[in-house]
C-alpha positions in Angstrom: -32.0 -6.2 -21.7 -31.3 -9.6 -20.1 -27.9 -11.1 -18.6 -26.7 -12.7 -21.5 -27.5 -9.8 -23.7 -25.8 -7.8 -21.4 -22.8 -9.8 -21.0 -22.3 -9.9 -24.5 -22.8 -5.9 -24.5 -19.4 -5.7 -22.1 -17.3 -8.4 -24.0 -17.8 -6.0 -27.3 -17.2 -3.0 -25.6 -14.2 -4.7 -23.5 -12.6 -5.9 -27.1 -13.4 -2.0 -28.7 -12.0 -0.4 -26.0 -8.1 -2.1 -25.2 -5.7 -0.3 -22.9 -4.9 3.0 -24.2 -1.1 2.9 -25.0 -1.5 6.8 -26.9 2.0 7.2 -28.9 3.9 4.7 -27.0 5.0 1.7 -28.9 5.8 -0.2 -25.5 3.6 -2.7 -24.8 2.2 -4.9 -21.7 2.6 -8.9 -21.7 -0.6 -10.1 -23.1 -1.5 -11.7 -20.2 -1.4 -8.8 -18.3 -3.5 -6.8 -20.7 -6.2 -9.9 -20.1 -6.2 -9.6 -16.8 -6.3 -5.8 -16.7 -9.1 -6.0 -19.3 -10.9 -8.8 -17.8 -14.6 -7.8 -16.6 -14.3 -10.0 -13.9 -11.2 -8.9 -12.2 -11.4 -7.6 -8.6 -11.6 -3.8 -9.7 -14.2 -4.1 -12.9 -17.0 -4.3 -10.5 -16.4 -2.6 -7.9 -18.4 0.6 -6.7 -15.4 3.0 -6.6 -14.4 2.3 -10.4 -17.8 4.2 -12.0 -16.7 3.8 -15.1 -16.1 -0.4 -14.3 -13.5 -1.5 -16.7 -12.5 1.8 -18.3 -11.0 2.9 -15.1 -9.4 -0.2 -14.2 -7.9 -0.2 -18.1 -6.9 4.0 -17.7 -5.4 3.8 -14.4 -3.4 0.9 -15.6 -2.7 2.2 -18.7 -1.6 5.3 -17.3 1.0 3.9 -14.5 2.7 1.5 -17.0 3.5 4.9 -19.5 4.9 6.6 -16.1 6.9 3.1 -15.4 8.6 3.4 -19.4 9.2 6.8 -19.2 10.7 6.1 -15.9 13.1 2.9 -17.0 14.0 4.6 -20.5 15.4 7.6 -18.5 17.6 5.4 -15.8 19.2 2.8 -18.6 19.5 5.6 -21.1 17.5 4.4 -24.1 15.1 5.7 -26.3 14.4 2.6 -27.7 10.8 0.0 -27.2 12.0 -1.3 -24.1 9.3 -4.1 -24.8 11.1 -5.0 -27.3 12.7 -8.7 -26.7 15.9 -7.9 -27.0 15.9 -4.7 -25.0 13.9 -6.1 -22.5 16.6 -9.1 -22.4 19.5 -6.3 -22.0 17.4 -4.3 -19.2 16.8 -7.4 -17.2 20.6 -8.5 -17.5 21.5 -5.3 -16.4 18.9 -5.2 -13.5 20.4 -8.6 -12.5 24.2 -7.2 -12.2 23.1 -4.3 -10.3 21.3 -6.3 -7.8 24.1 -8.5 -7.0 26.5 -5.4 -6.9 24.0 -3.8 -4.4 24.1 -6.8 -1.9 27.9 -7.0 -2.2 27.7 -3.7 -1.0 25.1 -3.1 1.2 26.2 -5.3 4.1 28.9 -2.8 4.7 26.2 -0.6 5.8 23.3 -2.1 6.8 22.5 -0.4 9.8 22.9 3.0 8.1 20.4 1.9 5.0 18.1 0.7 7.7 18.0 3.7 9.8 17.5 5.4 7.0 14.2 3.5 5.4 12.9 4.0 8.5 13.0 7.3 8.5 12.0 8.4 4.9 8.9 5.6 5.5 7.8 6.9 9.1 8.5 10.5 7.9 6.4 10.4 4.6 3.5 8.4 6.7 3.7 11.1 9.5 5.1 9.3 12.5 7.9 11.1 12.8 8.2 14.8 11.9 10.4 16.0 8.9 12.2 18.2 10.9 14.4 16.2 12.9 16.4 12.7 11.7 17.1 9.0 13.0 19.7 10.2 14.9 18.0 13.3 16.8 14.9 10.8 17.4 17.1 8.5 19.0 19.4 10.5 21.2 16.6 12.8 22.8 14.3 9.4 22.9 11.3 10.0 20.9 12.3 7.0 19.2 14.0 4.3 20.5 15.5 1.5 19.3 17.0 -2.6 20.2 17.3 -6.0 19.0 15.1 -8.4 19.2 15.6 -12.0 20.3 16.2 -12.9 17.0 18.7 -10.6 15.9 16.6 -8.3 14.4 16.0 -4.2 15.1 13.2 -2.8 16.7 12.3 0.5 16.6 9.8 1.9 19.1 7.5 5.1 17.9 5.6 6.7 20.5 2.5 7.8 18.3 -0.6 5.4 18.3 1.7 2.3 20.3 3.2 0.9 17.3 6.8 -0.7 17.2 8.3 -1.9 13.9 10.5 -4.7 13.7 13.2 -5.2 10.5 14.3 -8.0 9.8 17.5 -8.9 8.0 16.6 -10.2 4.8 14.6 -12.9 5.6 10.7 -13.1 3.7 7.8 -14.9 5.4 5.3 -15.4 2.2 2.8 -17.0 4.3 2.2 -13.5 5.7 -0.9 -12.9 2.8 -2.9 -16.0 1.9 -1.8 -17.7 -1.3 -5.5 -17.7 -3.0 -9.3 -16.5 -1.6 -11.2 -18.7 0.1 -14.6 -19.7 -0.5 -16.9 -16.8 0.1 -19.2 -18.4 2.4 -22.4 -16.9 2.7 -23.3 -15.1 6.0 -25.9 -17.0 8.5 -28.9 -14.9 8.5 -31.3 -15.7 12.2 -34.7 -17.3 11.6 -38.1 -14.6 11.3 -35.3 -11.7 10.6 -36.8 -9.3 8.2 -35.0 -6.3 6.3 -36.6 -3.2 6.1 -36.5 -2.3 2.4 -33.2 0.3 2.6 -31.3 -1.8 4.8 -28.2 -4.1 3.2 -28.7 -7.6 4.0 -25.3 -9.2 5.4 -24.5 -10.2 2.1 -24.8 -7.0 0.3 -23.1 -5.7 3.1 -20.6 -7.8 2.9 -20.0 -7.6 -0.4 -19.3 -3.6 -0.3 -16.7 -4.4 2.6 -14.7 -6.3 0.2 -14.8 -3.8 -2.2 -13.9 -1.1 0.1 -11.3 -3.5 1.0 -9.7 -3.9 -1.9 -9.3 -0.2 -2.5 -7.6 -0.1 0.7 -5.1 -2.3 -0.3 -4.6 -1.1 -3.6 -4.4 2.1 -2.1 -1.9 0.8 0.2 0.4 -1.2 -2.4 0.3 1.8 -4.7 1.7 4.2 -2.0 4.6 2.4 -0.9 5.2 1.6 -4.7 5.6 5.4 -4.7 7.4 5.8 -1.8 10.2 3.1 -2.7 11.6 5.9 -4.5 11.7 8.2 -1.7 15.3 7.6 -1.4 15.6 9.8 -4.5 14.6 13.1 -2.4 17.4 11.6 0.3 20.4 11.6 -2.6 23.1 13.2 -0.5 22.3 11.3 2.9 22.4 7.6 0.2 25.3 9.1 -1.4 27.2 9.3 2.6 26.6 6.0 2.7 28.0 4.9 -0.9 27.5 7.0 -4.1 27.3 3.6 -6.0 23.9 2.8 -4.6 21.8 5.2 -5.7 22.3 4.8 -9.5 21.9 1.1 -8.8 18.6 1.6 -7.2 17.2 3.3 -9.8 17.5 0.5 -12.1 16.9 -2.1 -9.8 13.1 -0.5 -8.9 12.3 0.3 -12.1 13.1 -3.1 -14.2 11.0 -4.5 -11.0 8.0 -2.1 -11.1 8.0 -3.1 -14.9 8.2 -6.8 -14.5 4.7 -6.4 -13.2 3.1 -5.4 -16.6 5.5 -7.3 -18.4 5.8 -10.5 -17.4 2.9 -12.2 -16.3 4.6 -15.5 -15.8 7.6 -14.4 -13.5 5.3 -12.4 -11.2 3.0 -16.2 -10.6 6.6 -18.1 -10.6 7.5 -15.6 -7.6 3.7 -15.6 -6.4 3.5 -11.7 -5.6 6.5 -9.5 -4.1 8.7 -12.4 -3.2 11.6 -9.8 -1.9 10.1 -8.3 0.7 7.5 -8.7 3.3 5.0 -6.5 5.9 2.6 -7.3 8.0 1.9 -7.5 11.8 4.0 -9.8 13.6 2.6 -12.3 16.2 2.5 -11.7 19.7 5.7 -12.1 21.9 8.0 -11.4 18.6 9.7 -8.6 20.1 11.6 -8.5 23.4 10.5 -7.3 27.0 11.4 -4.1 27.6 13.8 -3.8 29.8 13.4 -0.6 31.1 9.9 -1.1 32.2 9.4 0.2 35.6 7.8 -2.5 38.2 7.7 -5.7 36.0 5.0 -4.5 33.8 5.4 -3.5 30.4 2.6 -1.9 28.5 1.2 -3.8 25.4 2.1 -2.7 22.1 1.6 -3.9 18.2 4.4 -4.9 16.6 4.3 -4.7 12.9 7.1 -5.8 11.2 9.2 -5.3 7.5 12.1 -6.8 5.9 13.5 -6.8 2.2 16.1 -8.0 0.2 17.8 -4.7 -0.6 17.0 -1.1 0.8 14.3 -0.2 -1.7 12.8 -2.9 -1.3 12.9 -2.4 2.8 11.4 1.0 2.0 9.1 0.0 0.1 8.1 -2.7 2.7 8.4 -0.3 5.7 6.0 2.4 4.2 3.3 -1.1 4.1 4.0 -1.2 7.2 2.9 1.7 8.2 0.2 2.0 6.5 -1.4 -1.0 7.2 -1.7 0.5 11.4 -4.4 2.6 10.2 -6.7 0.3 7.6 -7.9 -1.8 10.9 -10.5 0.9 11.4 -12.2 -0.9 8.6 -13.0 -3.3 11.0 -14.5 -0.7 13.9 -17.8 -2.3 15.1 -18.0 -4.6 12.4 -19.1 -8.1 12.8 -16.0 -10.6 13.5 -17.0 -13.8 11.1 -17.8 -10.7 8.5 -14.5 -9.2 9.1 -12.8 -12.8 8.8 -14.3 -13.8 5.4 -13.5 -10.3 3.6 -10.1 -10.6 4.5 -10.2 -14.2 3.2 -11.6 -12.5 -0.5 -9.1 -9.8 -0.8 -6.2 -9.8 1.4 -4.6 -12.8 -0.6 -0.9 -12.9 -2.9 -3.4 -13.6 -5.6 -5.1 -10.1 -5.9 -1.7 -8.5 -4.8 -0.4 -7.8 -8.9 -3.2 -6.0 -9.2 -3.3 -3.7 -6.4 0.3 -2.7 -7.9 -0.9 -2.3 -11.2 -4.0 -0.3 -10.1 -3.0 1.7 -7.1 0.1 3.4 -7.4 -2.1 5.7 -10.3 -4.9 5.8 -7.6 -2.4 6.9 -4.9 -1.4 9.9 -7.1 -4.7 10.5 -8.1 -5.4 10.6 -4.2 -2.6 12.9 -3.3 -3.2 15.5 -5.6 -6.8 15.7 -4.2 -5.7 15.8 -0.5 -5.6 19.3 1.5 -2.1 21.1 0.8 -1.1 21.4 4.4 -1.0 17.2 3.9 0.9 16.3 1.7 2.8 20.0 0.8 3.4 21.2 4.0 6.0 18.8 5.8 5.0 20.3 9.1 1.6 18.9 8.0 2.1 14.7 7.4 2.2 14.6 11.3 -1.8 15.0 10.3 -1.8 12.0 8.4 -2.5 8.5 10.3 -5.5 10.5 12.2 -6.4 11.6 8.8 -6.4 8.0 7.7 -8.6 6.5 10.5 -10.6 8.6 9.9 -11.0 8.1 5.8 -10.9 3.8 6.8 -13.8 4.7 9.3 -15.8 6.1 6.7 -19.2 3.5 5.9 -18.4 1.2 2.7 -21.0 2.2 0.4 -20.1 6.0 0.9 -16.4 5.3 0.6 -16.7 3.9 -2.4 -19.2 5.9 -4.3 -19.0 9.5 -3.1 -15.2 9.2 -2.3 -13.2 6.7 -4.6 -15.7 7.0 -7.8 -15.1 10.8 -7.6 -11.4 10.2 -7.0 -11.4 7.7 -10.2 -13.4 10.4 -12.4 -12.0 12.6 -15.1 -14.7 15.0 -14.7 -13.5 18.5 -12.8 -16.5 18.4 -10.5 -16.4 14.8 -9.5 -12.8 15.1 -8.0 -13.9 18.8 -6.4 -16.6 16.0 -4.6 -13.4 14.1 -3.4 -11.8 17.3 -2.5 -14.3 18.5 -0.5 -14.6 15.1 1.4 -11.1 15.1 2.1 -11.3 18.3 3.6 -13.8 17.1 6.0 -12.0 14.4 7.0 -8.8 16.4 7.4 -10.5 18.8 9.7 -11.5 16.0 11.8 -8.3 14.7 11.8 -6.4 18.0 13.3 -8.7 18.3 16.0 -8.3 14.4 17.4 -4.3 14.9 16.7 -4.7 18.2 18.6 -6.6 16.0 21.4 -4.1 13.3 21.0 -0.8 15.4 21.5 -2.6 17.3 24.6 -2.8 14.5 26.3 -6.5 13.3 26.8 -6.6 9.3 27.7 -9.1 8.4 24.9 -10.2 5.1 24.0 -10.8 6.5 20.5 -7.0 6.0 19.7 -6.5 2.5 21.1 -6.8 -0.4 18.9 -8.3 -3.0 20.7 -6.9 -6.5 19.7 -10.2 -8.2 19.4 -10.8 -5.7 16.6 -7.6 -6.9 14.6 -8.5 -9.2 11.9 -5.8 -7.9 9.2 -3.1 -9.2 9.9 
């Protein structure tokens, strides 16, 4: 069969095969369904989606059912919430409860800070479950300050990361606005492949890939974890009882922008409430109570949002995004450089949303109980994560992710069994880690940070 043959092949199949709404009669923006449907969107081709656009359409199709089943339940209606003038009423609504929340929230915002801290550092493993913000910071485990610009800094001990928040102020120049060209890769004169080694180019191409799976991956957990307030009702309810019913409806009219209106989300050019990232050097303060003059380097990775969901969601980025540098372990700089410039970009960032918040779930029911059941377990989780990041591209994608994305039974036992491995490995270097042993291993070196 030849390309054009072939192309034609996936158009027909593409237009026979739509997003699967089942017995809802909500339905996406049509721009949206394009894009998800598109064959040449970031996902259609890559190695972890098997199935190509089928997956990409399923995993979609399957988040934005969760999403109306979700809104219809927090603004009480049984009604198509697609519907123009129901969508008109929710996003009225969603409007009034924003501006009631920031009325509010100022009242308390070192409370509501503490606290997305905790739930995101928590539900990552950087802080166990059984102890709060306030136990952390009284016996010292965690400690906390302002930073020269007013901010609050909050020092974790595990793998040297501090994270800043900010107040409410958004850097979007923290992703690039659109990919650069993909230049290709110098190859040196007389170099010869042997015939099962990737040229730099094919190479290169399965680290973008990999890449954007990470992120999606990423994006899709703390979409899920801006909701971890919910599981926190009684410690939001302390605060004020108004705010958690206006969270609710706040999250959810946003999470369903993002299927439903493809023009606001390119207006606001990605999440335009909230920001993570890592923060350039010399953003935090010196330590003051560094002994001698000398104050040991650290990362500083920093978060801020509008309101507190937001910051959640923001701060559990954060987090996350300490562990995906070990993409770039041993890895060629200039390679490193122009993946990053293909996928880490506000462009690609709708449809990470859209795509991995189904992957994430699809993830965690596939990880080892004592993970993600077992509180006493998340402690496991950014060793397990280095590890999983550390893992080549190619068998990432195809013997991990592709058996993740699978609806066959024995393709996700594959992915079960890999995570296991990787789990394993992950107790003993946090075993190794907490006893004390000065390894390299859990350094990041900052010549090996191209991320961020």
């Amino acid at each position: 069969m030849g390309h054009k043959e072939l192309e034609r092949l996936i158009r027909r199949i593409v237009k026979e095969a739509p997003v699967d709404y089942g017995d809802y009669p909500e339905r996406m923006d049509p721009r949206v369904q394009q894009k998800i449907e598109d064959p040449e969107n970031i996902y259609a081709k890559n190695r972890g989606f098997a199935g190509g656009i089928s997956d990409v359409e399923r995993l979609s199709g399957d988040r934005f059912k969760e999403i109306v089943d979700y809104v219809k339940r927090y603004f009480g209606t049984e009604r198509n919430i697609t519907e123009p003038s129901v969508m008109s009423a929710i996003q009225m609504e969603q409007m009034m409860a924003v501006r009631q929340a920031m009325m509010t929230e100022p009242r308390h915002r070192e409370k509501l800070r503490d606290l997305a801290v905790e739930i995101g550092a928590k539900e990552e493993g950087w802080m166990p479950y059984d102890t709060t913000m306030e136990q952390s910071l009284r016996d010292g485990s965690i400690k906390k300050r302002k930073s020269r610009d007013g901010g609050t800094i909050y020092e974790f001990e595990l793998l040297n990361m501090l994270t800043f928040l900010g107040e409410q102020s958004v850097d979007p120049s923290i992703f690039q606005m659109k990919a650069k060209e993909n230049k290709k890769l110098p190859i040196p004169a007389n170099f010869s492949f042997d015939i099962d080694e990737l040229t730099p180019e094919e190479q290169k191409q399965l680290e973008i890939e990999k890449r954007n799976i990470i992120n999606a991956y990423v994006m899709g957990k703390a979409k899920r974890g801006q909701y971890g307030y919910q599981a926190y009702k009684d410690r939001l309810d302390a605060i004020d009882p108004s705010l958690y019913p206006l969270y609710n409806k706040i999250m959810g009219a946003n999470d369903l922008m993002y299927f439903t209106n493809q023009q606001l989300i390119e207006m606001l050019g990605g999440n335009a409430a909230g920001s993570a990232g890592k923060a350039q050097p010399n953003d935090d303060d010196d330590d003051d109570d560094d002994q001698g003059g000398e104050s040991e380097e650290k990362d500083t990775w920093f978060a801020n949002g509008l309101i507190f969901p937001i910051l959640l969601h923001e701060v559990g980025k954060a987090f996350s995004m300490v562990t995906t540098r070990q993409q770039w372990k041993g890895m060629d700089p200039e390679m490193a450089r122009q993946v990053i410039s293909q996928t880490d970009t506000m462009e690609n960032e709708p449809m990470n949303f859209r795509v991995g918040a189904e992957l994430a779930r699809k993830i965690r029911t596939m990880l080892p109980d004592e993970l993600v059941l077992e509180p006493s377990g998340r402690i496991y989780m950014p060793f397990f994560e280095k590890n999983l990041y550390e893992i080549p591209a190619e068998r990432f994608l195809k013997q991990i992710i592709a058996n993740v994305v699978s609806n066959k039974k024995e393709d996700n036992l594959k992915a079960v069994k890999e995570f296991r491995e990787v789990f394993e490995k992950a107790k003993k270097e946090y075993e190794k880690f907490k006893g004390g042993d000065d390894d390299d291993e859990y350094d990041y070196d900052e010549e090996d940070d191209f991320s961020y």
